[in-house]
C-alpha positions in Angstrom: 30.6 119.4 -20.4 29.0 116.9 -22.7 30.0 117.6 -25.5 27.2 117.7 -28.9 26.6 115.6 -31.5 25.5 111.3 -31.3 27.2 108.8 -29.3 29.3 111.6 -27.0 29.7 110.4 -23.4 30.8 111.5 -20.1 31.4 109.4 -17.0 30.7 110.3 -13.4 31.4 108.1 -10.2 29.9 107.9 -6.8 27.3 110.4 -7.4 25.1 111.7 -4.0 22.3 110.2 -4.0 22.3 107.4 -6.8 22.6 103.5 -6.0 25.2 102.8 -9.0 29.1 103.6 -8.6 29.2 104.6 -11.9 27.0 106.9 -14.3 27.3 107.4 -17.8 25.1 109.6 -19.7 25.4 109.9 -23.6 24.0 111.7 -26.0 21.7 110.0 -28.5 20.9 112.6 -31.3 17.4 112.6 -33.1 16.7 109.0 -30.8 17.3 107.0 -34.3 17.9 103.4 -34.3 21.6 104.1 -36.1 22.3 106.9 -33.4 20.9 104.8 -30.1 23.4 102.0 -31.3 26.3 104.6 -31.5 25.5 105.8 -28.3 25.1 102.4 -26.4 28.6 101.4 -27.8 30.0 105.0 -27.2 28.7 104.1 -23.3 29.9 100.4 -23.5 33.6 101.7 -24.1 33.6 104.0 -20.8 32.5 101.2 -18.4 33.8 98.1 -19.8 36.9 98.3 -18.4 35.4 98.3 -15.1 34.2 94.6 -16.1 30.4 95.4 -14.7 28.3 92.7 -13.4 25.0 94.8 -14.3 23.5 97.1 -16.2 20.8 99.6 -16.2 19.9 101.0 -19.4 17.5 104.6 -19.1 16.0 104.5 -22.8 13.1 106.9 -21.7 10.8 107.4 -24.6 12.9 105.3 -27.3 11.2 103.6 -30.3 10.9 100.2 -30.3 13.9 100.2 -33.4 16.0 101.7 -31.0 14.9 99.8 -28.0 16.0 96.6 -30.7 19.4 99.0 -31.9 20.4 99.2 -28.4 20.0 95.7 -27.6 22.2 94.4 -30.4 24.6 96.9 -30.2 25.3 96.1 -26.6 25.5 92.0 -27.1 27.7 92.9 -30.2 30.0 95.3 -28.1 30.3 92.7 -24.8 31.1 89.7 -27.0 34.1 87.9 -26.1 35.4 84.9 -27.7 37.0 82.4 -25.4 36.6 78.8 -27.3 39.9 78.4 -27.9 41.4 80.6 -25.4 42.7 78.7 -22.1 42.6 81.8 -19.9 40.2 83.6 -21.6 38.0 85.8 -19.3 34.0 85.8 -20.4 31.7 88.8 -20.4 31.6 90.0 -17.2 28.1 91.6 -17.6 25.1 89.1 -16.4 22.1 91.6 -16.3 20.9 94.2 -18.0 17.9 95.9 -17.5 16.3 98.4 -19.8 14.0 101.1 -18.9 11.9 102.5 -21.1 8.1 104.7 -20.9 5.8 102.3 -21.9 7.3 98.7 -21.9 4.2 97.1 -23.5 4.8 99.3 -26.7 8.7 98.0 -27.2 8.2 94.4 -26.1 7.5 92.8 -29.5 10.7 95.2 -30.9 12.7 94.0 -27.5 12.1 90.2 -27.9 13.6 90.6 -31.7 16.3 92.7 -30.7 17.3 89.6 -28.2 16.9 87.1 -30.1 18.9 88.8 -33.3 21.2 89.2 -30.9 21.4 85.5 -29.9 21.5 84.8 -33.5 24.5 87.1 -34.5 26.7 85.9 -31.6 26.0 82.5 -32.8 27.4 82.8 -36.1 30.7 85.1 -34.7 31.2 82.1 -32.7 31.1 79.8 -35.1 33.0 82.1 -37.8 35.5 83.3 -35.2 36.6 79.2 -34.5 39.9 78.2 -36.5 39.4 75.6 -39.1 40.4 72.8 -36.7 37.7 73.4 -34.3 34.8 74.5 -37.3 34.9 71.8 -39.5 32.2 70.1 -41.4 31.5 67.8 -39.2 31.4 70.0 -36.1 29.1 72.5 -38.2 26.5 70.1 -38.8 27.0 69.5 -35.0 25.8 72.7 -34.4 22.8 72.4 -36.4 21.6 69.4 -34.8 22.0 71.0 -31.8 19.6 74.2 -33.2 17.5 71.0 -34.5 16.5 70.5 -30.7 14.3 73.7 -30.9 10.5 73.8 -31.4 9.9 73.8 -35.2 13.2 73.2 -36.2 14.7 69.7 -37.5 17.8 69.1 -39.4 18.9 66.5 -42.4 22.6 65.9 -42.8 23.9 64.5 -46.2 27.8 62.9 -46.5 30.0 62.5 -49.1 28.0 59.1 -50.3 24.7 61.4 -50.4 25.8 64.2 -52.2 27.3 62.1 -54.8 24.3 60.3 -55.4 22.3 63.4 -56.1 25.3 64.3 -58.7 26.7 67.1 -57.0 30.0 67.2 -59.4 30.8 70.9 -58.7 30.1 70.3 -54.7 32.5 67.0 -54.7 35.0 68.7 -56.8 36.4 71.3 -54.4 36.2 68.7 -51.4 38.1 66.2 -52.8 41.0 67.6 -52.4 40.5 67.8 -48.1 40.5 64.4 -45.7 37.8 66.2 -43.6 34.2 64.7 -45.2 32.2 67.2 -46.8 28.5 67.8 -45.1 25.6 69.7 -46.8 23.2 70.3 -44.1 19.5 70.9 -44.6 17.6 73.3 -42.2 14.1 73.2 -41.6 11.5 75.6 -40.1 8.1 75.3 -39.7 6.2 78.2 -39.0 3.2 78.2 -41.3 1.0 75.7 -42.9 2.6 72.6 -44.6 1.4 73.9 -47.9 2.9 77.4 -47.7 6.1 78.1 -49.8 9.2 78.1 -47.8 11.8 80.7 -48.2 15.0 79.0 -48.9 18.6 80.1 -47.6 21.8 78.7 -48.8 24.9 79.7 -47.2 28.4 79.1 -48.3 30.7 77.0 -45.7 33.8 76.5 -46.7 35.5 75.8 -43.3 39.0 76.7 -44.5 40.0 77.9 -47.9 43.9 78.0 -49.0 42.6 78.3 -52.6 43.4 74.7 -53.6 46.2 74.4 -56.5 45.8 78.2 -57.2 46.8 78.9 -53.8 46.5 82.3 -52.1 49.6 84.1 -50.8 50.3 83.3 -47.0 49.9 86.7 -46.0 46.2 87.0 -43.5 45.7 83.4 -45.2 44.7 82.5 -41.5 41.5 84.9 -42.3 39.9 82.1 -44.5 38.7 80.1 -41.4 35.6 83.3 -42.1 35.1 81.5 -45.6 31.9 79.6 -44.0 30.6 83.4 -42.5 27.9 82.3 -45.3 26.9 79.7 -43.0 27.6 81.1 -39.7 24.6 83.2 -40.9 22.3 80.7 -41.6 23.2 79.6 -38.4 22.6 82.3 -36.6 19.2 83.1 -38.4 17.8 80.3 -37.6 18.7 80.5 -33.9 16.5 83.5 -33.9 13.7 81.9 -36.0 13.3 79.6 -32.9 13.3 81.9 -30.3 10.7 84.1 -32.3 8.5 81.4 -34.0 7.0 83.5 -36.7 4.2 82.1 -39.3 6.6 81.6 -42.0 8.4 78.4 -43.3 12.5 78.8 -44.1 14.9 76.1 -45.5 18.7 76.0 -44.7 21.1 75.1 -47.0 24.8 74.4 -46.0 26.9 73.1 -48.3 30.8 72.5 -46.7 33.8 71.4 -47.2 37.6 72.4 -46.9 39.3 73.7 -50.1 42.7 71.5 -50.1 45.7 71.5 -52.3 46.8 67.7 -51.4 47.0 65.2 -54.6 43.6 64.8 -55.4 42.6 68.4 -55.2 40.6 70.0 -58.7 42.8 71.0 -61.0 43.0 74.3 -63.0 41.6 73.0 -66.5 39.7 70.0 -65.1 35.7 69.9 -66.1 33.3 68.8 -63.5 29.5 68.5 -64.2 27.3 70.3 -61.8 23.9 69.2 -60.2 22.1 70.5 -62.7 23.9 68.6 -65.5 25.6 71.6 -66.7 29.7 71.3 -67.1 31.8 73.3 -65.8 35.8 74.4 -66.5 37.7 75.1 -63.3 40.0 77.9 -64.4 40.5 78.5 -61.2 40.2 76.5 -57.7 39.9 79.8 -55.7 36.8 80.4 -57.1 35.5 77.4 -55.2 32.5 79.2 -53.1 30.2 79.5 -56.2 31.3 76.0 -57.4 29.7 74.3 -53.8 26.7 76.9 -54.2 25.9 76.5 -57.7 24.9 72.8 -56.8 23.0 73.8 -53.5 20.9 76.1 -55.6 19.6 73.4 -58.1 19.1 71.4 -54.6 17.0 73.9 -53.6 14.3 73.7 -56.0 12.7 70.4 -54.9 11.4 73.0 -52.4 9.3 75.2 -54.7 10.9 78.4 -53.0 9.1 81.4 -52.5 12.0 83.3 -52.5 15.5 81.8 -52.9 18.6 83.8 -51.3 22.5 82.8 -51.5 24.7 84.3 -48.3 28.7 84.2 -49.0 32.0 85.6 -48.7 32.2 85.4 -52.2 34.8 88.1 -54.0 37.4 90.1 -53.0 36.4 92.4 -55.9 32.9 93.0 -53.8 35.6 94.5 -51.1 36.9 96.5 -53.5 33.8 97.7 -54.4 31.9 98.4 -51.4 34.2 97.9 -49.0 33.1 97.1 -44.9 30.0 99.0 -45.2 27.5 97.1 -47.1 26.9 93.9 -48.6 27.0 93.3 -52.0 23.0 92.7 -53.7 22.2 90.9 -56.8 18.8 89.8 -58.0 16.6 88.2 -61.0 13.6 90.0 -59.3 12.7 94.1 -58.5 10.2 93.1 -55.7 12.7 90.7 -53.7 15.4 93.6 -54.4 13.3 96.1 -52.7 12.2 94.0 -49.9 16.1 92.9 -49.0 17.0 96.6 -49.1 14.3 97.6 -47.3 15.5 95.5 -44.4 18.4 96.1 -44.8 18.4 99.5 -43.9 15.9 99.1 -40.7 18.1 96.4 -39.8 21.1 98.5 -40.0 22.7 95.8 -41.8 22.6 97.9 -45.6 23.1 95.8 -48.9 24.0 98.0 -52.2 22.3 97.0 -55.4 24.5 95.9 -57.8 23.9 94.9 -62.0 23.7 91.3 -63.7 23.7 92.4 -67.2 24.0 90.1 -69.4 26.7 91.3 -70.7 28.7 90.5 -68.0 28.4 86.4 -68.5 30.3 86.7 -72.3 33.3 86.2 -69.9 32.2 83.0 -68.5 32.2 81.6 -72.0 34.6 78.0 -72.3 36.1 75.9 -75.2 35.5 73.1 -73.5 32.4 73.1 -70.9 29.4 74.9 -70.7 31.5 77.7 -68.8 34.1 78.9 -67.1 34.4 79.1 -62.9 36.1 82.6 -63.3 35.4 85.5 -65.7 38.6 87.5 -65.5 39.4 90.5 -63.3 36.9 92.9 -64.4 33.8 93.5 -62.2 34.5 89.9 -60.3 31.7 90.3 -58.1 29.4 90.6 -61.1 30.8 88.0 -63.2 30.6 85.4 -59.9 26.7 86.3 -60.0 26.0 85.6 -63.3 27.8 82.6 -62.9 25.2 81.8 -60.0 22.3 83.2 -61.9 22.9 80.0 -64.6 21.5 77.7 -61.6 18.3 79.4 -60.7 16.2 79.0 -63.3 13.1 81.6 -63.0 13.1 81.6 -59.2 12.9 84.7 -57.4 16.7 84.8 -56.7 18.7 86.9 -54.6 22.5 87.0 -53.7 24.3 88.4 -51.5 28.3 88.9 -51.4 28.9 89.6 -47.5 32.7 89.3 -48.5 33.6 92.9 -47.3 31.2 92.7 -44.0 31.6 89.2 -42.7 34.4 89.9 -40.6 37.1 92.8 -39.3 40.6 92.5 -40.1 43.6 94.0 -38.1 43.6 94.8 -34.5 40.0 94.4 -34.0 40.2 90.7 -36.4 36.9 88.7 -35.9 34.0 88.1 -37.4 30.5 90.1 -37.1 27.8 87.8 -37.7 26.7 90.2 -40.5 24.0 89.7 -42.3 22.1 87.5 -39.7 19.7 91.0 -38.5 19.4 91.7 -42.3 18.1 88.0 -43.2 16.4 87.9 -39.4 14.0 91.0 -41.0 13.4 90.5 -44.2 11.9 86.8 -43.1 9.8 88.5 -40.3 8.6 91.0 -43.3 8.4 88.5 -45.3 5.4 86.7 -42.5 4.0 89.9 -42.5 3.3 90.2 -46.3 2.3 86.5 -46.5 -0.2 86.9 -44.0 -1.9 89.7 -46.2 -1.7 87.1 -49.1 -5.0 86.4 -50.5 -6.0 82.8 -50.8 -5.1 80.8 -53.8 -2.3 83.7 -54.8 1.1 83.0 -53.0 3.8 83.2 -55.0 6.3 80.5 -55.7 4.0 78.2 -54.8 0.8 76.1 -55.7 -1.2 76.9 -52.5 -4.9 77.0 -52.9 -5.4 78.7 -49.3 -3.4 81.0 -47.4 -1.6 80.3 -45.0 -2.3 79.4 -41.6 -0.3 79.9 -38.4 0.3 76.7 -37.3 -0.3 75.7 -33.3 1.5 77.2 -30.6 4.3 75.4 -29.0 5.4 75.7 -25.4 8.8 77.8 -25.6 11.9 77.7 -22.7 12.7 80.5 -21.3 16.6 82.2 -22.5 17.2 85.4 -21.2 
């Protein structure tokens, strides 16, 4: 009776001779990591009505990529949010066990799959909280609190800060909230001090109403997901500390409310950027890239290896690639490849898409060095290049996660996409710096290669 084909399921109850009430056996194709998720969540939606207290999990022979699929797929599938919810019931699921031939061969790919999943549900939570309840403030709350892990600390810069560092563009969309603007700095330290650190800066705008050019009220009460950027960054690092691998990774948060109150940015106002370049605000819903363009000229006092930007960025990126997969944009083939690469074993796919220059001619001003906004055509494009003007000859990557950060309709929330994507590009990122020869790291200075630095006693989670 069970029907062909990946992810079909049939339930049985009280069967002779087996210690579980219920049974559900589902078919899991060609035992690919893509098809063991769709199974586990085909499974899931048979017993969770049920509200089970454990779970036994017969994987068999499964590859350690679907040992980590079905681990994430599961977490994903059981979340429920209850933060703000007064008579919200939690997960009722406390155990799960997996069973599998040969433990020791899946236990490295089981521990990531755990602590990716620890990572994404951190930054649903933090996306899925209205604006009142995720503000600045509370964000870099939640750092601090990640701060408390081995290897991780946490810098938190105010309004006073950022303005002494001349973040114009940054200061310019928060001055139109009362909530203070924060730009939180993450730190990692899992290699030697001298080792290049691969720098992350994720957009968190708390709540965006667009400023003066104010979006239409319709699914306006989506834009508390306008920090899923930062929810990410969150999230990675969560799993950075449960995993501890031999790699160094900076944070940056830059966030702040975007307002339309009487000191708000107007359309036509100029502000002048980190960087010393000016910019015209055409329009104050083009904010994101106006509080990133600064964190990426912050980010080069780091010397990064690699430097990737995470945000909900354009609704044309939607348009284009709809819920599937993030948008991709980079200065550099190799760091293209690599973020593909995971990508796809992460089941968390990017697309590649262009940054012709041609597509900056309709950035141009008449009265700063550019324009926020490039017109309609191929927005998602025209808000990279505008990013691309703050990188300088880093090995740059961006990613528009508008279309994947969150779910709309009846199944509204967010996903905590692309924390496994970022989660294994930096653990493939260790792997290739380990094979580094002495002296020849890139985006970096390093005369020696880099060392794994001493081993920290770690509390136990699961």
């Amino acid at each position: 009776d069970l029907a062909a084909g990946a992810g079909q399921c049939r339930a049985a109850h009280r069967l002779p001779g087996i210690k579980p009430r219920r049974v559900v056996l589902a078919r899991c194709g060609d035992g690919s990591p893509a098809q063991a998720r769709k199974a586990v969540q085909a499974a899931w939606g048979l017993l969770k009505s049920g509200q089970p207290k454990t779970l036994l999990v017969l994987a068999g022979g499964a590859s350690g990529a679907a040992v980590a699929a079905a681990v994430q797929a599961l977490a994903d599938a059981a979340y429920v949010y209850t933060a703000t919810k007064s008579q919200a019931k939690p997960c009722s699921l406390h155990k799960v066990t997996l069973a599998v031939a040969d433990a020791g061969a899946v236990r490295s790919a089981f521990d990531r799959g755990v602590a990716v999943a620890h990572g994404v549900e951190l930054a649903k939570e933090w996306a899925n909280r209205p604006g009142n309840h995720a503000t600045p403030s509370l964000l870099a709350e939640a750092a601090r609190r990640l701060a408390k892990q081995p290897r991780v600390s946490v810098e938190v810069l105010g309004p006073k800060d950022v303005a002494k560092l001349g973040m114009g563009a940054f200061l310019a969309v928060a001055q139109g909230s009362e909530e203070p603007l924060r730009f939180i700095v993450l730190k990692y330290q899992g290699a030697s001090k001298s080792s290049a650190p691969v720098v992350l800066v994720g957009k968190g705008i708390t709540f965006d109403t667009g400023g003066i050019s104010i979006k239409p009220a319709p699914e306006m009460d989506e834009m508390k997901f306008d920090m899923g950027g930062a929810a990410s960054v969150l999230g990675t690092f969560a799993a950075l500390a449960e995993l501890q691998p031999a790699i160094n990774v900076i944070g940056l948060v830059p966030s702040c409310e975007n307002m339309p109150d009487g000191r708000a940015v107007k359309p036509g106002d100029v502000v002048t950027s980190m960087s010393g370049q000016t910019i015209e605000v055409l329009n104050t819903d083009a904010e994101g890239r106006l509080i990133l363009c600064d964190a990426l000229t912050y980010a080069e006092r780091f010397k990064p290896r690699a430097l990737i930007d995470i945000a909900t960025l354009t609704g044309a990126c939607v348009i284009a690639l709809g819920a599937v997969r993030s948008g991709l944009f980079s200065n550099h083939e190799d760091l293209a490849a690599a973020l593909l690469d995971a990508g796809q074993a992460a089941l968390d796919p990017t697309w590649r898409m262009p940054l012709d220059d041609d597509y900056a001619e309709g950035l141009k001003s008449n009265f700063a060095d550019m324009g926020n906004v490039g017109g309609r055509p191929a927005g998602a494009v025209t808000a990279a290049k505008f990013l691309q003007k703050f990188v300088g000859e880093h090995r740059w990557a961006h990613l528009d996660i508008a279309g994947v950060a969150w779910k709309g309709g009846a199944a509204k929330g967010a996903t905590g996409r692309p924390v496994p994507l970022l989660v294994q590009y930096l653990l493939d990122e260790a792997g290739r710096q380990a094979l580094v020869p002495a002296g020849q790291e890139r985006g970096s200075k390093t005369v020696r290669a880099p060392k794994r630095a001493k081993a920290e006693p770690r509390t136990a989670k699961r």
